[in-house]
Every structure is written in C-alpha cells, then in structure tokens.
C-alpha positions as CSV (number, residue, x, y, z in Angstrom):
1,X,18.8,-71.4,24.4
2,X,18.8,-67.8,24.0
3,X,21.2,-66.0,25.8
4,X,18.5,-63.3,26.7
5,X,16.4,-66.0,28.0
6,X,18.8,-67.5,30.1
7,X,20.1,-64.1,32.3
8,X,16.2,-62.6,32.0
9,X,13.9,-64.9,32.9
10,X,13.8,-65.6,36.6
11,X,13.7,-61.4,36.3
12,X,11.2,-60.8,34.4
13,X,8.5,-63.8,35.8
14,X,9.1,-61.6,39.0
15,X,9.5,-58.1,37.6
16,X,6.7,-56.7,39.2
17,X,7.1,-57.3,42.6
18,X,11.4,-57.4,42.7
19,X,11.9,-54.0,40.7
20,X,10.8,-50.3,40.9
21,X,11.1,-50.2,36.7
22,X,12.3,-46.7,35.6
23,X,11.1,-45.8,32.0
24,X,14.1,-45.0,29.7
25,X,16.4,-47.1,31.6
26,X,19.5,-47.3,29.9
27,X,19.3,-51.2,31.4
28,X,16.2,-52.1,30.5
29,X,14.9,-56.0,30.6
30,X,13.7,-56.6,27.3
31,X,10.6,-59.3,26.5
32,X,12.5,-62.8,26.2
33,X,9.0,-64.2,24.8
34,X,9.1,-63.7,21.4
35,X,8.8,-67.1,19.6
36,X,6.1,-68.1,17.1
37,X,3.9,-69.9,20.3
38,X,4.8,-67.3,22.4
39,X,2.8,-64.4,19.3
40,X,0.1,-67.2,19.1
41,X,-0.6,-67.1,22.9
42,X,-0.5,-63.6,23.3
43,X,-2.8,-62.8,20.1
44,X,-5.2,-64.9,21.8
45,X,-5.2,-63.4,25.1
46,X,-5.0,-59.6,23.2
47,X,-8.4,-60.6,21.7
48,X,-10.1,-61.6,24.6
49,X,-8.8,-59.4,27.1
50,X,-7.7,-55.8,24.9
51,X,-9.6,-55.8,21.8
52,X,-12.5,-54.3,23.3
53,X,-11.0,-50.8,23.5
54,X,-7.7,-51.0,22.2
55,X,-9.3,-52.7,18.7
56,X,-8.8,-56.3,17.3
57,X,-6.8,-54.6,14.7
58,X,-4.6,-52.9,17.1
59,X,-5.5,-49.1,15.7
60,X,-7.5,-47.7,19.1
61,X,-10.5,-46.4,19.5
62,X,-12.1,-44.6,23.1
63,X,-9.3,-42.8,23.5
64,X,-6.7,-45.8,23.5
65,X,-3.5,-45.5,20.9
66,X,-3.0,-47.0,17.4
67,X,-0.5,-49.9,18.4
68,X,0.0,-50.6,14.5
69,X,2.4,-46.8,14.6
70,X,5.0,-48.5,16.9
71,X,4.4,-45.3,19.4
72,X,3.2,-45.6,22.7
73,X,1.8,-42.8,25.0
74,X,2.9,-44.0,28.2
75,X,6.4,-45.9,27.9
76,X,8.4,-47.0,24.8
77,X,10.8,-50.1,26.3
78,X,9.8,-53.3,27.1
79,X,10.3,-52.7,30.6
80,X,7.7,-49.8,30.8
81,X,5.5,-51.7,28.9
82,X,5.1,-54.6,31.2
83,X,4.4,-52.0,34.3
84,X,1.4,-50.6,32.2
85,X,0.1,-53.9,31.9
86,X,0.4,-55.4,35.5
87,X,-0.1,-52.1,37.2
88,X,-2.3,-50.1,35.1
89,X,-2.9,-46.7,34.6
90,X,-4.5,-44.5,37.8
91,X,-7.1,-42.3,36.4
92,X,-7.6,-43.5,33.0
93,X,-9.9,-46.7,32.0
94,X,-6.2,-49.1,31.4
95,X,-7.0,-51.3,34.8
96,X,-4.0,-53.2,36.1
97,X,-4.1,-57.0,34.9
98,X,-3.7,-60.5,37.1
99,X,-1.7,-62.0,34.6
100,X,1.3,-64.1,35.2
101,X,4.8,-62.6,34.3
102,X,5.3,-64.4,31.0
103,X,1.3,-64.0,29.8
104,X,2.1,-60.2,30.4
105,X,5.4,-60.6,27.7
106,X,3.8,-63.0,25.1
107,X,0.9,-60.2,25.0
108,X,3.4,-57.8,24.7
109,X,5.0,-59.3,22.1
110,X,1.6,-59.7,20.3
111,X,1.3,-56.3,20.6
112,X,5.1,-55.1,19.4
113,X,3.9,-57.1,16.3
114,X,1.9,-55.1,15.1
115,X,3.5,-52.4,14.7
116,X,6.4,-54.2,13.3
117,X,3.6,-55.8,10.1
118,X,3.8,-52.4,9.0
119,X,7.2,-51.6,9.1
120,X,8.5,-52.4,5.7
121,X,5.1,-51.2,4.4
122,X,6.0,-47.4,5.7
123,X,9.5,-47.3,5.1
124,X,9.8,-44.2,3.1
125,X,13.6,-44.2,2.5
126,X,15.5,-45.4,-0.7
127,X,17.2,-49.1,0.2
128,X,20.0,-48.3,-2.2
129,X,21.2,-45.4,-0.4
130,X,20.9,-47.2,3.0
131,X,23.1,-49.6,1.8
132,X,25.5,-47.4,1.2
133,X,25.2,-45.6,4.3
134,X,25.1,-49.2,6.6
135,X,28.4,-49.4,4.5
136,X,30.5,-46.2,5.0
137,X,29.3,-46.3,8.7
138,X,31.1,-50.2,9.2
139,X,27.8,-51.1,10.7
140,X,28.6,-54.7,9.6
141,X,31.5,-54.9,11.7
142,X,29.6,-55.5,14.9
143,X,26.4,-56.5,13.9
144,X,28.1,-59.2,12.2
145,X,29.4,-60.6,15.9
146,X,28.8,-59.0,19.2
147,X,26.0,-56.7,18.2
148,X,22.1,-57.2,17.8
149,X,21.6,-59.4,14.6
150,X,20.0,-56.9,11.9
151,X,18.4,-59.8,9.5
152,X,14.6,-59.9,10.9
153,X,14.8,-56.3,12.9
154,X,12.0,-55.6,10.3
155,X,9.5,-58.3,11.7
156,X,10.5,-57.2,15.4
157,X,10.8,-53.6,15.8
158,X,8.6,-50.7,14.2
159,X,10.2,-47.4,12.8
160,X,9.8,-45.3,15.2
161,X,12.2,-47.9,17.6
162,X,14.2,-48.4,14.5
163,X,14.9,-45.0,14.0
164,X,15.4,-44.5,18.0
165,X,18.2,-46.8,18.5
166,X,20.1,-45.4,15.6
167,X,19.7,-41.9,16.5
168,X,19.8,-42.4,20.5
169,X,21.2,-46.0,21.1
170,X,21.7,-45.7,25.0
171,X,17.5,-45.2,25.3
172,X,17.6,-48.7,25.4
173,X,20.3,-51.4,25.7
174,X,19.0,-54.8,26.7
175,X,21.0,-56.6,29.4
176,X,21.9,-59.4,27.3
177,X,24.3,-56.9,25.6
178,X,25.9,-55.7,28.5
179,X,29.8,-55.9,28.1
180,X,32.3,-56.9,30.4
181,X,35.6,-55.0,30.9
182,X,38.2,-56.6,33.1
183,X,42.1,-56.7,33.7
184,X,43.9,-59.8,35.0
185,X,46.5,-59.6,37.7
186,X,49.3,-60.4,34.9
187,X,47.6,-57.6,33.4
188,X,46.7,-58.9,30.3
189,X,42.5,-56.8,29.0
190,X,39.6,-59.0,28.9
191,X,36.4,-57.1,27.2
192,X,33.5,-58.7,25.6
193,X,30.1,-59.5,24.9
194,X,28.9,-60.8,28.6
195,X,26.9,-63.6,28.5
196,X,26.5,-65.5,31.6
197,X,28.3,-65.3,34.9
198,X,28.1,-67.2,38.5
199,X,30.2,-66.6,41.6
200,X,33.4,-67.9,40.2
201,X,33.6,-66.9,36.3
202,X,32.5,-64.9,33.4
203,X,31.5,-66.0,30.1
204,X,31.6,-63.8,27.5
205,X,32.1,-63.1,23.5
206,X,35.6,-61.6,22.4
207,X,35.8,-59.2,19.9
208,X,36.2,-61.9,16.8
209,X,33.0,-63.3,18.4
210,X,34.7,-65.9,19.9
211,X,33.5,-67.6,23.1
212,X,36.0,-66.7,26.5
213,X,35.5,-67.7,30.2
214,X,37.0,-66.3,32.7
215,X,38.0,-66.8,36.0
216,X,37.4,-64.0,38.2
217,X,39.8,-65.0,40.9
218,X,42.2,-64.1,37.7
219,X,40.8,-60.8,38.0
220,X,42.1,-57.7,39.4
221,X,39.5,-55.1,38.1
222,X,36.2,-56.4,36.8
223,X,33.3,-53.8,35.5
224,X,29.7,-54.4,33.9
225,X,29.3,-51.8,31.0
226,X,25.7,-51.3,30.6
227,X,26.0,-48.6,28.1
228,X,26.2,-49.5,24.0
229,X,29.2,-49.2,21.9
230,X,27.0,-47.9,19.0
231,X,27.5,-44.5,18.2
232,X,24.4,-41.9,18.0
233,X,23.8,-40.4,14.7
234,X,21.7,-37.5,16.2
235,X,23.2,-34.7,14.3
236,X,25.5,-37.0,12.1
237,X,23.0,-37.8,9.5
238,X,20.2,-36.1,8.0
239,X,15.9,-37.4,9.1
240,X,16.3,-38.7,5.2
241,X,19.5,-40.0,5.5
242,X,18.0,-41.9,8.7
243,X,14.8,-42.8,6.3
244,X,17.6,-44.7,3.7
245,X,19.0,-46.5,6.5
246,X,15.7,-48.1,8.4
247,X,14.8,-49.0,4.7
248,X,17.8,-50.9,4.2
249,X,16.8,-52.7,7.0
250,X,14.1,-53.9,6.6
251,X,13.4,-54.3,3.1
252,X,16.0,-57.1,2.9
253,X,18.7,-55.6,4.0
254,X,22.1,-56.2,5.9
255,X,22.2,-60.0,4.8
C-alpha cells in the first residue's frame, strides 16, 4: 500500500471537521486518491456536478478559472483545495459540497489532471540543458531513494507546481515525507525517511533507502522534521534555467 495512504487517510476522510486547514502549510495532507479508478470516479462526478460553470474541458467560463493552467485563485495545495470544495466560497457562486471525504479527493484529483495533460505540451525549456542541470545539482541522489520519485511528476503536477517546488520547496511538503531525527541513549543518530509510527516504534527509510525500525524506548531525543531537505533555487538559477529543468522532467526525463 502506499505509504501516503496508510498515515493520511483516516485524516483526510475526516479533514473537514478534525482540522482548521491553513493554506501554504508547510505540512500540508496531500490527496492520497490518485489511482486510475480513483481519476475515473472523479471525472464522472466533475461532469455532473462542476462542468456547468467551471467547463467540461476544465477552461472556466462565468467567472470560474482555467483548471487546464495548473493555477488556482483561491488555494494551490491539496489541503486548500479540499476546504474550497466542502466549504465553499462566501460570496461568490462556488457553494460548499455534501460530498464524502474521498469523493471530494478523487474529484480533486480529476481536476489536478488537467492541468497536468498539458504539462509536457507547454514546457518551453530545452530538455538537454535540464539534463544537465538535474545533473550538476545531484538531484538524483535523493530522488533516487528518500525523495519524491520524479518518473511520472509530468502526468501529476502542472508547471506552475513544478516550477514552485523547485524554486520554493517548503510551500508544500507532504507528510509522508516528513523525516525523523533521533539520538539513542548509547548515542548512536538515527535520521530518515519516516514512514509509519505507533506508541512503541518508528519506522523509517535510512539514507541508502534502506528500511529501519526503531524502538523509541531506545530513544533519548526523538524530533518530526516537517521541513524538506531540498534546497530552493530562488535566486540560484535563472526563470530559463528553471524552464530547462521542468522540461527535463517531464519530457522523459530523470529515468
């Protein structure tokens, strides 16, 4: 099972009533309904509940927004997208919808699809470049192992979100790559890729992408980092350098 799936979804069935979502949150529950079934379901709801205003194409119309960009007016994670949907928006015509927590994500993902189509299709940088770049930067060190895997971002993320993590990656870092930072009382460092934990021990990915568990009883210091490791390239590469880089990515890239 995904790992994602297994720490989010008792949160996000619930998310509307168990948390006060803050937009930008640098823990953000991401949507862990993104299968082929899931897409299928929430094309078919998106049709008969949001094509009406928002288009069956996705593009707007009445004032809504053009899904098919990847931008979105009123909240850019996952998180802030699902309180648009079950709470609405006060004032405008976006009414708040009695839809069950996972009918709210597999719409959602629908709807994160379509921007993504377009993505290799708009990708204005050179892919040679970006290879080079991905390269000199070591970005397969940890996307290889503890880091999001790169191979499909294309079909799941649109540019604008492409561009965003790589230039700001704390706007966003999904729980399920949290990271766990602990000392035992011999004082030997435990750090990882957290993946699931109970009351008595800590499972997580070592740096060689190895699976650990860990006692916490063994413990003697034991923190959550909710923050990525990625660096931000605001400033440290150039809007076409950026450009090479998201067309490397998804126009085949980092395989």
């Amino acid at each position: 099972m995904n790992r994602a799936l297994v720490s989010l979804t008792a949160a996000a069935l619930l998310l509307p009533s168990a948390v006060a979502a803050q937009e930008e949150s640098s823990a953000a529950i991401t949507n862990p309904f993104n299968s082929a079934d899931d897409l299928a379901d929430g094309q078919r709801r998106y049709m008969s509940q949001c094509a009406g205003c928002h288009g069956r194409d996705g593009r707007g119309g009445q004032g809504t927004p053009d899904f098919t960009t990847g931008n979105f007016r009123r909240a850019s994670s996952d998180e802030g997208l699902f309180q648009v949907v079950a709470k609405g928006i006060p004032g405008t015509t976006m009414p708040a919808f009695s839809l069950s927590g996972r009918q709210i994500w597999q719409t959602l993902a629908y709807i994160r699809s379509l921007g993504a189509s377009r993505t290799a299709e708009h990708a204005s940088g050179d892919v040679a470049r970006g290879a080079m770049l991905f390269k000199e930067n070591r970005c397969g060190g940890c996307h290889s192992s503890t880091a999001p895997d790169l191979r499909e971002i294309g079909r799941e993320r649109s540019l604008a979100e492409l561009k965003r993590s790589i230039l700001d990656p704390q706007a966003e870092v999904s729980n399920a790559y949290w990271r766990i930072k602990a000392t035992t009382r011999d004082g030997a460092a435990v750090e990882g890729l957290r993946l699931n934990e109970d009351t008595h021990s800590v499972q997580y990915l070592d740096r060689q992408g190895k699976l650990r568990s860990a006692r916490k009883e063994a413990l003697a210091g034991y923190e959550i980092v909710k923050q990525s490791p990625m660096p931000a390239y605001r400033g440290k590469l150039t809007g076409a350098q950026v450009n090479d880089l998201v067309a490397y990515l998804v126009k085949g890239g980092s395989r």
